[in-house]
C-alpha positions in Angstrom: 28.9 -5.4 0.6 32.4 -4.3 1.2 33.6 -3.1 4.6 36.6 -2.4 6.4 37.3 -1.4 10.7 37.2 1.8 11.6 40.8 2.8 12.6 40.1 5.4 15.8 43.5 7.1 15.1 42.3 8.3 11.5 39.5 9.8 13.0 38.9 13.6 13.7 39.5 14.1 17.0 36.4 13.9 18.6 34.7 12.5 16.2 32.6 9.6 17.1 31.0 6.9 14.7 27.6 5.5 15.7 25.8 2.8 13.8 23.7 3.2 10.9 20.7 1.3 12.2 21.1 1.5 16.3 23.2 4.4 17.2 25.8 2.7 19.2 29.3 2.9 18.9 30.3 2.0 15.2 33.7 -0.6 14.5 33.0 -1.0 10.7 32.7 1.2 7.7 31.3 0.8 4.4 34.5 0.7 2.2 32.8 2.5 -1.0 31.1 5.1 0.3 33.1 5.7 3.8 31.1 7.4 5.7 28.4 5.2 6.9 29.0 3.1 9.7 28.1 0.3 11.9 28.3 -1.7 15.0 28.9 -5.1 13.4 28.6 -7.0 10.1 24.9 -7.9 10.9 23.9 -4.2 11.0 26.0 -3.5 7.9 24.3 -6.2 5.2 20.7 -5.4 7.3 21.4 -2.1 6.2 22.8 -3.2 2.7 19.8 -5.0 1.8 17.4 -2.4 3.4 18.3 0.2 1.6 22.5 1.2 1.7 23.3 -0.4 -2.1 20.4 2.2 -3.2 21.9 5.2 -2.0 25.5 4.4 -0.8 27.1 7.1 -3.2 24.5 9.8 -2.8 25.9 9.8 0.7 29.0 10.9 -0.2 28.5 14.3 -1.1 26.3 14.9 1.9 28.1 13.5 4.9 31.2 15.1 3.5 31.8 18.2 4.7 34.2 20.3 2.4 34.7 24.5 1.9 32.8 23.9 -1.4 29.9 21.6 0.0 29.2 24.2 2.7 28.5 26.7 -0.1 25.9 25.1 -1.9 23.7 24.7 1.3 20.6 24.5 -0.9 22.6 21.7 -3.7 22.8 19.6 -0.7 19.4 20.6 0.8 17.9 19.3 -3.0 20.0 15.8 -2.5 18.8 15.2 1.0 15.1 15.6 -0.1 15.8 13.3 -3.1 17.2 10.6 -0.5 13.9 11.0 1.2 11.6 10.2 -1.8 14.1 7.2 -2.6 14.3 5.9 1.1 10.3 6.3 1.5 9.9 4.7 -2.0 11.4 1.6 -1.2 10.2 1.2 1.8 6.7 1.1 1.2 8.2 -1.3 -1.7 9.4 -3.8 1.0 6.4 -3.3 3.2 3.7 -4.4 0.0 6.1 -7.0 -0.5 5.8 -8.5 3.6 9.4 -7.6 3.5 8.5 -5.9 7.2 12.6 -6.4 8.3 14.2 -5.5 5.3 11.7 -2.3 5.2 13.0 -1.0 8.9 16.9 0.5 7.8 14.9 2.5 4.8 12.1 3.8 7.0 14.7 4.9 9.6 16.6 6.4 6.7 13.4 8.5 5.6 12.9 9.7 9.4 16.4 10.7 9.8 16.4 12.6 7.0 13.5 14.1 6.6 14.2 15.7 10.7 17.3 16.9 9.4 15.5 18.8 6.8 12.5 19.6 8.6 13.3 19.3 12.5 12.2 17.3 15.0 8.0 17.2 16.0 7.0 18.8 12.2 4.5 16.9 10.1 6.2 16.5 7.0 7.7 13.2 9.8 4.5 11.9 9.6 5.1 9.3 6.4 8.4 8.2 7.9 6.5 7.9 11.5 4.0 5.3 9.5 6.2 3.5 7.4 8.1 2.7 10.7 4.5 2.1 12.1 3.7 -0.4 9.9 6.8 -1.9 9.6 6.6 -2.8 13.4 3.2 -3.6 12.8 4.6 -6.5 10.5 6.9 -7.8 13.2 4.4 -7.9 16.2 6.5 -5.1 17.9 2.7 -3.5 19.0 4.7 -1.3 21.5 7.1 0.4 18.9 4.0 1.1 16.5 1.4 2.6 19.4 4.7 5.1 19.7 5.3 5.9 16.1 1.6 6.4 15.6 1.1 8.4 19.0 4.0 10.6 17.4 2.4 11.0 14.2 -1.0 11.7 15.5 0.9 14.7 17.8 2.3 16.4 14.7 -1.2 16.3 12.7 -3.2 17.6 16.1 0.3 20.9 16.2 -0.5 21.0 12.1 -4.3 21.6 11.5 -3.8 22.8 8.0 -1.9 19.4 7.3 -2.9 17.3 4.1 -6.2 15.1 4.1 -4.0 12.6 2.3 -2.2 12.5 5.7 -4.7 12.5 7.9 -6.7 9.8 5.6 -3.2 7.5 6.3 -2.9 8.2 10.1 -6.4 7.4 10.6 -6.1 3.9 8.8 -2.6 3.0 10.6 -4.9 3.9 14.1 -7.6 1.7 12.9 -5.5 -1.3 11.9 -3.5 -1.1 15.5 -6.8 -0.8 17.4 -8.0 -4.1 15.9 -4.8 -6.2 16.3 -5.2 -4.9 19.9 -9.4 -6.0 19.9 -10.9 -2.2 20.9 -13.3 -2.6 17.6 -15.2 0.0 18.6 -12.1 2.6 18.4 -10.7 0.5 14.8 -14.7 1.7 13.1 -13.8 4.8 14.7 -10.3 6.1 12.8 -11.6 3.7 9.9 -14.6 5.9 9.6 -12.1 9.0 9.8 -10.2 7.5 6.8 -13.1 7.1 4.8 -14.4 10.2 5.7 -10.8 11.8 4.6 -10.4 9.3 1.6 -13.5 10.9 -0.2 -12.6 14.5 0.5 -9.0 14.3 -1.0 -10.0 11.4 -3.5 -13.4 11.1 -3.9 -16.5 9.1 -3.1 -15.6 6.4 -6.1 -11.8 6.3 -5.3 -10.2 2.7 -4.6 -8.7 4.3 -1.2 -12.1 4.9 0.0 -13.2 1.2 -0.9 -10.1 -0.2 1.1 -11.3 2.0 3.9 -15.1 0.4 3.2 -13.5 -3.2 3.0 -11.5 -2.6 6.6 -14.7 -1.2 8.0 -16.4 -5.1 6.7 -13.6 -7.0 8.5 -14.0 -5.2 11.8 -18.1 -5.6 11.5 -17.6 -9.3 10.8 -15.7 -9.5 13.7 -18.9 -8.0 15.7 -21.4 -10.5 14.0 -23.3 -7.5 11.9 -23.4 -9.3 8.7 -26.1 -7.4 6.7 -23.4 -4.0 7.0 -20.6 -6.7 5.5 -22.6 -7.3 3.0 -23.6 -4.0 2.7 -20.2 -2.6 2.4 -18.4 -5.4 0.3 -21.3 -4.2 -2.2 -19.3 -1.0 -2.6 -16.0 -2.2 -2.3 -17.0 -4.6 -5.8 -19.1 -1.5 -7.1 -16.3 1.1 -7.3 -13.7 -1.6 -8.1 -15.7 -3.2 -11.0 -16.1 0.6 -12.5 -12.1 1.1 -11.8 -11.2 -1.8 -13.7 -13.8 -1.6 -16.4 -12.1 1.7 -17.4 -8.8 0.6 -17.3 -10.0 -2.4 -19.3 -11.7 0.0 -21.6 -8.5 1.8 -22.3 -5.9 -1.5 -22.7 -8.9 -2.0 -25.5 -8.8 1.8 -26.9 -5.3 1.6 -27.8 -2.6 -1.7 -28.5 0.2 0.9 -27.1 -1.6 0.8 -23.8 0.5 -1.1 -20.9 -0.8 -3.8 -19.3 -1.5 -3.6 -15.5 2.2 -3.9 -14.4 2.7 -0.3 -15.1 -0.2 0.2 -13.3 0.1 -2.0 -9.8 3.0 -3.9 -8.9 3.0 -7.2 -7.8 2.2 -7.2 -4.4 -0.7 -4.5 -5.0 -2.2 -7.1 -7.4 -2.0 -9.6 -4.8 -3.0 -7.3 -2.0 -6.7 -6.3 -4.8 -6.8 -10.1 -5.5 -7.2 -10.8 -1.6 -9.8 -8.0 -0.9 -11.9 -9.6 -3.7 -10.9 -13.5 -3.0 -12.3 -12.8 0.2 -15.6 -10.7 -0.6 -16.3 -13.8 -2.9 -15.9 -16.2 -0.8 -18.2 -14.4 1.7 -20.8 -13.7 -0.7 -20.9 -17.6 -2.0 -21.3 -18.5 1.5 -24.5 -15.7 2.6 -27.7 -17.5 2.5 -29.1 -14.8 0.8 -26.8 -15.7 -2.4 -27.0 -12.9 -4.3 -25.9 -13.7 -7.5 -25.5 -10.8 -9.2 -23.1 -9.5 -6.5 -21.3 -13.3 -6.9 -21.0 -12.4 -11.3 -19.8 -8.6 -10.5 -16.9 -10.0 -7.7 -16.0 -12.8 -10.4 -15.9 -10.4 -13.6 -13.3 -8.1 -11.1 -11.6 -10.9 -10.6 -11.2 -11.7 -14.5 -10.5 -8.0 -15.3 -7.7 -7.5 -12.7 -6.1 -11.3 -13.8 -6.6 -10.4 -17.5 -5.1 -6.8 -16.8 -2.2 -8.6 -15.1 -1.8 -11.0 -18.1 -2.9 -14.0 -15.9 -4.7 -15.4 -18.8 -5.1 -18.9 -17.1 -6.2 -17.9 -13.7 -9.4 -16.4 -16.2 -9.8 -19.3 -17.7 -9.6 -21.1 -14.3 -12.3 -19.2 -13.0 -14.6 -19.7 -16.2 -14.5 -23.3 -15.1 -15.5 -22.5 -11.8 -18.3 -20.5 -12.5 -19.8 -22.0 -15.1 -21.7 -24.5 -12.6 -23.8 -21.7 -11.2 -27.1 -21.9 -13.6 -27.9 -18.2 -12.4 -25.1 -17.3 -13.9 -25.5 -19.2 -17.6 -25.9 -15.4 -18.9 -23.0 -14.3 -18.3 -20.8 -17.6 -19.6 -19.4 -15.9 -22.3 -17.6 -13.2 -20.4 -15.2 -16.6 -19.5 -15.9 -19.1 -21.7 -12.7 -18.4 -24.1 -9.6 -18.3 -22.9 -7.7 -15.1 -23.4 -3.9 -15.2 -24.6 -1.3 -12.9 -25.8 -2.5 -13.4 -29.1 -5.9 -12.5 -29.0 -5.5 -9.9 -25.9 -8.3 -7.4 -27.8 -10.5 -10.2 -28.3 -10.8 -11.2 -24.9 -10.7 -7.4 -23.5 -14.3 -6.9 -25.7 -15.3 -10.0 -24.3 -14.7 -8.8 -21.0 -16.4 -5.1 -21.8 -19.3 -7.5 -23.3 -20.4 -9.3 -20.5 -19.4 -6.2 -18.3 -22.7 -4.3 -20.0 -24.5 -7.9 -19.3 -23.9 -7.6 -15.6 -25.3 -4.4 -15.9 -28.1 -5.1 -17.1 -29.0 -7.8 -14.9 -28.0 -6.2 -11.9 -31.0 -5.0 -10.1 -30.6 -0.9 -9.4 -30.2 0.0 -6.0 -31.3 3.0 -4.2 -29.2 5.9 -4.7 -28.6 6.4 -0.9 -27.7 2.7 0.1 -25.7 2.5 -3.4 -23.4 5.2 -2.5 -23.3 5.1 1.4 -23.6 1.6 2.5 -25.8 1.9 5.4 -23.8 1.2 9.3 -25.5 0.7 12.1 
């Protein structure tokens, strides 16, 4: 993270240098790229770990203005939008990470650009005004994210024809800051907007929808309604069960397949092992025990660690499982321990007791299997 002082004299007259990250008046300079600048070191390897060592030298032929650069407008227009997808990128990297700090220079990155390319008040803002959202979300800063969101929910209500994707994301950000701030009633609210949006743009079997079904649960069980919990974890571990069956399926299909890796990152994994940790839990501890629902949340639970190549966390919950006599049935979808070695063995295993869950799971009605019933 090289840097040197800014000497006033070689400046443009003029020509003032603000920081990078908080737009005061600048005394350093990254020494590679020279034309980013900051109040003091802090800012600087804030900003260098954010996102700067990423993009420093793409910076270069954009902050530089020369006869040439001003000629190929559209050259530089193409850059700025590529610093966009690369700044938004790795900011929702840092932010599935829990990396809320390091996420704020490259979300403040995305805005600025993305203004300069679009203006001020447009909606194409709208992912940089939720990354910064939800970065602020992270770090408690509740008044900083009701005035990102109020700012992204003001471009959407200017842009009627704007994306459902969009809308689906706004609506979720709303919901999660209306329960940190306990008005429940306005969290089911946007949640049920981001459902609602979710199945338009990715349909009614998507996993966004069952994230929006699972943060509907959490804000129910905060009200004491139980039966819809239970009612929606059903679908969450419905549509998640057929998601990973078929990626399970195609790992089996073909040895060239990636693993899940290529699929989810880490912190996605972690984020899908939580949701389903947690509708497990809550299932083994209903009185109604419904143990069917129990095998379907475990076998997810095997697929997605097998997919990951966590062969001992499968074999770890075989053990765990196998003391439930309602479940004898369905021992061999964890009885053997998968391993590199014998990865398609253990994927038919999997697809094996897979069709045995089906077959003991007792149909539902069509209404209450597709649209959990709220109340």
């Amino acid at each position: 993270m090289p840097s040197s002082a800014i000497i006033p004299l070689a400046l443009p007259k003029g020509a003032e240098k603000l920081c990078e990250l908080c737009q005061r008046e600048a005394r350093l300079q990254c020494s590679k790229c020279r034309v980013t600048f900051y109040c003091d070191a802090e800012h600087q390897q804030a900003d260098w770990v954010g996102i700067h060592k990423r993009i420093c030298q793409l910076l270069v032929p954009i902050r530089t203005q020369t006869l040439h650069s001003l000629q190929q407008t559209s050259h530089i227009e193409t850059q700025i939008k590529k610093l966009i997808e690369i700044c938004r990128l790795v900011a929702q990297s840092k932010l599935s990470e829990g990396k809320h700090q390091e996420a704020l220079p490259a979300a403040t990155c995305c805005l600025r650009f993305s203004i300069d390319i679009h203006g001020p008040n447009t909606v194409q803002l709208v992912p940089a005004y939720l990354l910064l959202a939800e970065a602020n979300m992270g770090l408690g800063d509740l008044n900083l994210v009701a005035e990102f969101l109020s700012q992204a929910e003001w471009a959407v209500l200017k842009s009627p024809k704007c994306g459902l994707a969009i809308c689906q994301k706004l609506h979720r950000s709303l919901g999660r800051l209306h329960v940190v701030t306990g008005d429940l009633e306005a969290a089911l609210r946007n949640f049920a907007n981001d459902i609602y949006f979710a199945t338009e743009e990715y349909g009614l079997d998507s996993i966004v929808t069952a994230a929006g079904y699972f943060l509907m649960a959490d804000v129910f069980a905060k009200q004491g309604k139980m039966p819809i919990v239970h009612s929606l974890y059903s679908e969450v571990a419905r549509i998640w069960h057929c998601h990973l069956t078929k990626l399970l399926e195609t790992r089996t299909q073909s040895i060239q397949n990636p693993l899940l890796d290529s699929i989810y990152d880490k912190a996605q994994r972690v984020e899908v092992d939580e949701m389903l940790r947690t509708i497990l839990e809550f299932e083994q501890k209903d009185s109604r025990k419904d143990r069917a629902q129990i095998a379907q949340v475990a076998h997810c639970l095997a697929m997605l660690w097998f997919l990951g190549g966590d062969f001992l966390k499968v074999s770890h919950l075989a053990t765990q499982t196998q003391h439930l006599s309602s479940l004898n049935h369905d021992k061999r979808l964890l009885q053997n321990t998968p391993n590199p070695h014998k990865a398609d063995q253990a994927s038919k295993t999997l697809l094996s007791g897979q069709e045995k869950i089906q077959l003991n799971i007792k149909p539902k009605p069509k209404d209450k299997a597709n649209h959990p019933t709220i109340t």
